[in-house]
C-alpha positions in Angstrom: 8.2 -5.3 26.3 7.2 -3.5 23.2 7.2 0.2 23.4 5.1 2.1 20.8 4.5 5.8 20.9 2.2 6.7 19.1 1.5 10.3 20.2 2.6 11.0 16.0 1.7 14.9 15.8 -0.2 15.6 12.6 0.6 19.3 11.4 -2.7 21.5 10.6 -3.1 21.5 7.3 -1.8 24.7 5.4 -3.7 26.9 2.8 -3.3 27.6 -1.0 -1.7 30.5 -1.5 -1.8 32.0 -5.2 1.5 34.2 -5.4 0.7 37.1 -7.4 2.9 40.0 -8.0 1.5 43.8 -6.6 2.3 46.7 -7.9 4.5 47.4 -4.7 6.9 44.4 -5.9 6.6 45.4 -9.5 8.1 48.5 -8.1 10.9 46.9 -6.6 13.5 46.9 -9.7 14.2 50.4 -9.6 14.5 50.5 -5.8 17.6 50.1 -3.7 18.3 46.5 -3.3 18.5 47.4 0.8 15.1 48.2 0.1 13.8 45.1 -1.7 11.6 42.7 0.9 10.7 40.2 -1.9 11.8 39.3 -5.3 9.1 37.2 -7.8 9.6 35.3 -11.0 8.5 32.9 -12.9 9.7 29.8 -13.8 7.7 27.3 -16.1 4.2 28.7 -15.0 4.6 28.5 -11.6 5.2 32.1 -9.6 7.9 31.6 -7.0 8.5 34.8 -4.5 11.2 34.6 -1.9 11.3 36.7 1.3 14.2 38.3 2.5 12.5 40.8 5.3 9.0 41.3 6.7 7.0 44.2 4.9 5.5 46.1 8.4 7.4 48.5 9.8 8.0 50.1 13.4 4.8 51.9 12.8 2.3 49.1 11.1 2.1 46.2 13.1 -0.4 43.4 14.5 -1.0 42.7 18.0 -3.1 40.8 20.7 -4.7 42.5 23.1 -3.1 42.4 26.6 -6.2 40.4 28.1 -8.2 37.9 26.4 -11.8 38.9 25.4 -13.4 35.0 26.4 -12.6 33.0 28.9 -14.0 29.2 28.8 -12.9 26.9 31.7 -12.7 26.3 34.8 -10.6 24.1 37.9 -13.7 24.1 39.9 -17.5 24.4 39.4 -20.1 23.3 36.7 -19.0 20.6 34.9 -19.9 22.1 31.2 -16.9 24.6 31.7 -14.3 22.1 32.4 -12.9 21.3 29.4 -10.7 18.0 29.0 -8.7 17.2 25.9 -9.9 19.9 23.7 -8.8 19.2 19.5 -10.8 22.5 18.6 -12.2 25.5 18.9 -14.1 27.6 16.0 -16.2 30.6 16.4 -19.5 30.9 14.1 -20.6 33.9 12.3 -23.7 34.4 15.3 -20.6 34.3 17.4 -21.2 31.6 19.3 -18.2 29.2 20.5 -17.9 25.4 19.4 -15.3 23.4 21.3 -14.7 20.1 20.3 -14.3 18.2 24.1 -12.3 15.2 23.0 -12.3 13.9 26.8 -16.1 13.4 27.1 -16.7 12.9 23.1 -18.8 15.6 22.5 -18.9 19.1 20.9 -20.3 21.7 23.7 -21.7 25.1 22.2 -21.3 27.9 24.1 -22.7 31.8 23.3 -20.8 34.8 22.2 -20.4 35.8 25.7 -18.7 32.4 26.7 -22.4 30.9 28.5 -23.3 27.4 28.1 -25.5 26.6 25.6 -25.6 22.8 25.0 -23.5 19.9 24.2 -23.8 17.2 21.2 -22.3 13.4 21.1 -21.1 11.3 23.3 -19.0 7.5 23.4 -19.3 5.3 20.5 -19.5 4.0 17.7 -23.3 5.5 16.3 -24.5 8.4 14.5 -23.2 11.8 16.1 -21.2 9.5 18.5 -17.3 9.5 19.1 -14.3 7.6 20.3 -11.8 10.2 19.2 -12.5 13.7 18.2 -9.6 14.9 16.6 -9.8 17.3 13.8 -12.9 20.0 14.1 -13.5 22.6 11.6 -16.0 24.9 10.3 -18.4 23.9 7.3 -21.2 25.7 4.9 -23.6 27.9 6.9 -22.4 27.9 10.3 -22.4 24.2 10.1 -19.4 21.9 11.8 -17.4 18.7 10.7 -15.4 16.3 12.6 -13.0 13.6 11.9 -13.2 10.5 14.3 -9.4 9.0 14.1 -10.6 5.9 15.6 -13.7 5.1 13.7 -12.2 7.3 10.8 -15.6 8.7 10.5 -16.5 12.2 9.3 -19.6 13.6 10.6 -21.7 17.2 9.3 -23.3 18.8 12.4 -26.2 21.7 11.4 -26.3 25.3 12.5 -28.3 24.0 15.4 -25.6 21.6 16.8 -28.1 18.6 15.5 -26.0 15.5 13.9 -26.9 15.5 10.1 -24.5 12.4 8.1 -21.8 11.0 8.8 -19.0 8.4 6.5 -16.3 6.7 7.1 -13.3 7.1 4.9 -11.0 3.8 4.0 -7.2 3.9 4.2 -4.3 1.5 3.5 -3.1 0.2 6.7 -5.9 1.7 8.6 -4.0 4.8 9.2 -6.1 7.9 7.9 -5.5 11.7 8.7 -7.9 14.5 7.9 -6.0 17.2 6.1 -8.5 20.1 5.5 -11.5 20.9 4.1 -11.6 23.0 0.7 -14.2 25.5 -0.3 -16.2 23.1 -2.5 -17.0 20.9 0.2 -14.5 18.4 -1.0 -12.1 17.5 1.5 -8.1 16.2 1.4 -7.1 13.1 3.7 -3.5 11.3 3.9 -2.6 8.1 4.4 0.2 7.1 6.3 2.5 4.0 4.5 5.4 2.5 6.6 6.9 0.7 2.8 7.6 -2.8 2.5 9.7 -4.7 4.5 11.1 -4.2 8.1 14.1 -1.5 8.9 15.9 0.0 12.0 16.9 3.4 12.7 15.3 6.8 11.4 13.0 6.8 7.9 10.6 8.5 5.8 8.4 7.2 3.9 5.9 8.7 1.5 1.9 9.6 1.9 -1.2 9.4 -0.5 -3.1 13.0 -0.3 -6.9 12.2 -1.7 -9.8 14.4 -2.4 -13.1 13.1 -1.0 -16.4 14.2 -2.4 -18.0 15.9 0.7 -20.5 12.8 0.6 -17.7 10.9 1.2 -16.2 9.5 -1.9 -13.2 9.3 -3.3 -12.9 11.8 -6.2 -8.7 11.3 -7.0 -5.3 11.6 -6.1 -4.0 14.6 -5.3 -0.3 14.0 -4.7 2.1 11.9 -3.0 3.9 13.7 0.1 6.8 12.8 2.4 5.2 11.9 5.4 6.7 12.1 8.8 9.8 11.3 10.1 9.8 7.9 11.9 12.0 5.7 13.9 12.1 2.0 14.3 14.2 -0.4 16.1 13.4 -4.3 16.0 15.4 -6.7 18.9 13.9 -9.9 20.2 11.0 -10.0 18.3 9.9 -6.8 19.8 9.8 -3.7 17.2 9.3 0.0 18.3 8.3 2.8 16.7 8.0 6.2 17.1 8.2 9.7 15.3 11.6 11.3 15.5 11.7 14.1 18.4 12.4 17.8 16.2 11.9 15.3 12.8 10.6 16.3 9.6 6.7 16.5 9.1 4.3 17.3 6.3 2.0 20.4 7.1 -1.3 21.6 5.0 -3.9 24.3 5.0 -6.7 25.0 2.4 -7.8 28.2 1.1 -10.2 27.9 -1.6 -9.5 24.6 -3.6 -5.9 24.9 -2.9 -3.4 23.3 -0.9 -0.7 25.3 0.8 2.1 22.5 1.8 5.3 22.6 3.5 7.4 19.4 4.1 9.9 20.7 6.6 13.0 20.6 4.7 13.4 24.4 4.4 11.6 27.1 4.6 9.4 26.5 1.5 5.8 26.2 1.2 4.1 24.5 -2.2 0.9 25.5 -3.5 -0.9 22.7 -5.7 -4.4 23.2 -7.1 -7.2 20.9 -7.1 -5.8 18.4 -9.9 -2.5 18.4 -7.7 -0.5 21.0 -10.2 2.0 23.2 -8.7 1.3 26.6 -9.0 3.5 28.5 -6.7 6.0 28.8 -4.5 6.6 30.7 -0.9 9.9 30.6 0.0 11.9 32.9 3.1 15.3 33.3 3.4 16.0 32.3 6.9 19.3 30.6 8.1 18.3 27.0 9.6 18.6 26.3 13.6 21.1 23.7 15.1 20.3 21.3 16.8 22.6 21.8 20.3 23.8 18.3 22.0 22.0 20.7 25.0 19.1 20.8 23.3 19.1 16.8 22.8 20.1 16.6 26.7 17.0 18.8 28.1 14.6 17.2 25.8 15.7 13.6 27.0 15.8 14.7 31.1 12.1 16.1 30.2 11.2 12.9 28.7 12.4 10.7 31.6 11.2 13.1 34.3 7.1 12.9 32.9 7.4 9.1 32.2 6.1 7.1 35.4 8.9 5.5 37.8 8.4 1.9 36.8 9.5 3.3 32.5 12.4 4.9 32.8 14.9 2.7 32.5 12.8 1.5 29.5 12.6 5.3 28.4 16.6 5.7 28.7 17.2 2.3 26.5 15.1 4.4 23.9 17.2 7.8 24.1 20.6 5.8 23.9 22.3 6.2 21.2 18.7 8.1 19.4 19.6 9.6 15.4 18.5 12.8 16.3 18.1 15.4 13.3 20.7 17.7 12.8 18.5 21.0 12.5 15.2 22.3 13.6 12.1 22.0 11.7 11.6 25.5 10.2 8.2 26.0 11.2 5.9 24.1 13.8 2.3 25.1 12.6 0.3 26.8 10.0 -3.1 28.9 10.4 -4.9 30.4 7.8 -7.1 33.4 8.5 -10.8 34.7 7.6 -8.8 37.0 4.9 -6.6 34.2 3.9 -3.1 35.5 5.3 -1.2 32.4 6.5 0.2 32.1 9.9 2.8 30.0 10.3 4.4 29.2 13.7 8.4 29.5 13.7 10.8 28.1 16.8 13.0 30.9 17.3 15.1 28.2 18.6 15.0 24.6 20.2 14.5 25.0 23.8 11.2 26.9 23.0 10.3 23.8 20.6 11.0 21.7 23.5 8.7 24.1 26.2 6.0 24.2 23.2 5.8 20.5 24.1 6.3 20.0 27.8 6.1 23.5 29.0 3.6 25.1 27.3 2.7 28.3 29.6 6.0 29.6 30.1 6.4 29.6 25.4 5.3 32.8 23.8 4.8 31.5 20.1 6.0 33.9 17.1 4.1 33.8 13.9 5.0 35.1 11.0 2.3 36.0 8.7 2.1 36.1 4.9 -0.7 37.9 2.9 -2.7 36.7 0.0 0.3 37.5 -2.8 3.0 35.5 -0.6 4.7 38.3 0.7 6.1 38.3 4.5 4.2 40.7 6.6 5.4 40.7 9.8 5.6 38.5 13.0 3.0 38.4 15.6 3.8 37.6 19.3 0.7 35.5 20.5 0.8 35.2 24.8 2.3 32.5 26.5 1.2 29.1 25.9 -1.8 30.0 24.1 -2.4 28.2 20.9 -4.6 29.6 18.1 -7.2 27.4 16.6 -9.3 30.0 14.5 -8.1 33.5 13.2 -10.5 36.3 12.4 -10.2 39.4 10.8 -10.3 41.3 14.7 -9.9 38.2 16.9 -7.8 35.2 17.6 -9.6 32.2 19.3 -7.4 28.9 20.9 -6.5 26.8 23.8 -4.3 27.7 26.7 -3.1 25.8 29.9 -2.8 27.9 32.5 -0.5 27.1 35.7 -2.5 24.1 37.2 -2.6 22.4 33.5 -6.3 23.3 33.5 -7.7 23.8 29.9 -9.2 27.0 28.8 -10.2 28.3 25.2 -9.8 31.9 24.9 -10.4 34.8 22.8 -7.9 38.0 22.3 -8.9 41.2 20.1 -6.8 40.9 17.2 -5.0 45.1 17.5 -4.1 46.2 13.9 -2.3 49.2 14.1 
């Protein structure tokens, strides 16, 4: 029997950060080095600034509120407010609500106050049709795009929710991943590449990042990009595959024509301009998490315990003997916000990487956020198993499951004190 998971998370893309030095840190050099939260320098053209402590203090902080603002779904009752598979969430500048309701393909529209308004799309393969919604973001004018991973087809939606063009974007191997959108309209795609030749045990190969004209054509090659970790075992003519549990991954975000990119290794993120150039270099100076053999254990009894009766002896021929990674990912996310901070999402240790996955109402996420100039703000606490999708300047829409695993999206005040 083969066995091919293919549940391979794609990290959100992360956003071009341009580290600059303020006059704060150009203050630093006569301060005490207890003192000293960042250092910059240059090296070769390309500003590098390395974080040692957050800037905010007791008294300066960020903060949800204690109850969420919005609240869209529902166990029970009218069918346009139970959600199913959601892949996103945005919130236009009208404030209306976009959710992008992967389980009935179609994006649903709802109004500022969380009423439903009307839905778009539905099964297929036509114009403003879906088989797999998977990537939703904001465009131009209040306008939305999509990313189809099945028909790996991007379609514009207008202001009024009406399907406007769509294209399809060609990949080796078929595989395609929608990275981000940049401020030009252009947008940055990867494409997954296994290398030549069969292997067994754990790997990682590389990943083509290109810039499509937002009609749809390629413009160039941005970069190439470890890609993420994979394992592969052949026997009998049967070969599975898989991504590594805690591996390594490749996360993006845009902000302006820049790409913010972080490849797991440490805790180092890469900014490359539009012709693929490094430019700068985030980096903070935390000490990497073990991997525990409890950690392994708990994430292996969680596996076995959600896979149906008839699998598990299957699951537990996978798990035997499994390479694991010696240490944690650093971070598990990255968000950019409407003033072009970067949130990025850090396990404070393994079990809560493990509860992000299987248990996600009883994990509080930490994010640490980083301003404009690279320097390390502070962390934010969001609430238990919610997960942002689209940061404003006062508000923080996402997705939460509450105790039932019914989906909601949900909207908290943003408290900047």
């Amino acid at each position: 029997m083969n066995r091919i998971q293919a549940s391979l998370r794609f990290p959100a893309v992360a956003v071009g950060l341009v580290v600059t030095l303020s006059p704060m840190l150009a203050a630093c050099g006569s301060e005490s080095e207890a003192s000293v939260s960042a250092t910059v320098r240059d090296s070769a053209g390309v500003r590098i600034i390395e974080n040692s402590k957050p800037q905010w203090g007791s008294e300066a902080t960020w903060r949800f509120a204690d109850a969420p603002s919005l609240d869209i779904g529902v166990f029970e009752g009218d069918p346009e407010y139970q959600l199913f598979r959601v892949r996103g969430a945005v919130r236009l500048s009208d404030g209306r609500i976009v959710v992008a309701n992967s389980g009935t393909h179609e994006l649903r529209y709802f109004g500022a106050d969380g009423t439903y308004e009307q839905a778009t799309g539905s099964e297929g393969g036509g114009p403003g049709e879906f088989k797999r919604i998977s990537v939703l973001r904001r465009s131009a004018g209040d306008s939305v795009i999509t990313y189809d991973s099945s028909n790996r087809r991007v379609s514009l939606f207008d202001p009024a929710g009406e399907f406007a063009r769509s294209f399809t974007v060609e990949a080796s191997q078929g595989f395609a991943f929608f990275r981000e959108r940049l401020s030009d309209g252009t947008f940055v795609m990867s494409s997954m590449e296994f290398g030549s030749g069969g292997r067994d045990g754990r790997f990682r190969d590389t990943a083509t990042w290109v810039r499509h004209a937002a009609e749809g054509g390629v413009l160039d090659t941005i970069h190439r990009f470890a890609d993420m970790e994979m394992f592969m075992r052949q026997s009998d003519g049967n070969v599975m595959i898989m991504g590594v549990p805690f591996g390594r991954s490749t996360l993006a975000a845009a902000r302006g024509t820049h790409l913010l990119i972080g490849t797991g290794e440490t805790f180092e993120i890469r900014e490359y301009d539009e012709t693929g150039a490094l430019v700068g270099i985030i980096r903070s100076l935390r000490d990497p998490i073990p991997l525990t053999d409890a950690d392994i254990d708990h994430y292996i009894r969680t596996d076995i315990d959600r896979t149906e009766e008839e699998n598990r002896s299957e699951a537990r021929k996978t798990w035997k003997d499994f390479p694991f990674p010696d240490l944690m990912m650093p971070y598990a996310n990255f968000r950019m916000d409407s003033a072009g901070n970067l949130w990025i999402e850090v396990h404070a240790d393994a079990a809560a990487r493990t509860a992000s996955q299987y248990e996600r109402a009883s994990y509080a996420a930490q994010w640490h956020v980083f301003d404009p100039d690279g320097q390390w703000l502070g962390v934010v606490e969001a609430p238990a198993g919610f997960r942002p999708t689209d940061i404003g300047a006062d508000y923080v829409l996402g997705t939460w499951l509450d105790e039932l695993d019914v989906e909601h999206v949900q909207m908290y005040e943003l408290v900047k004190s």
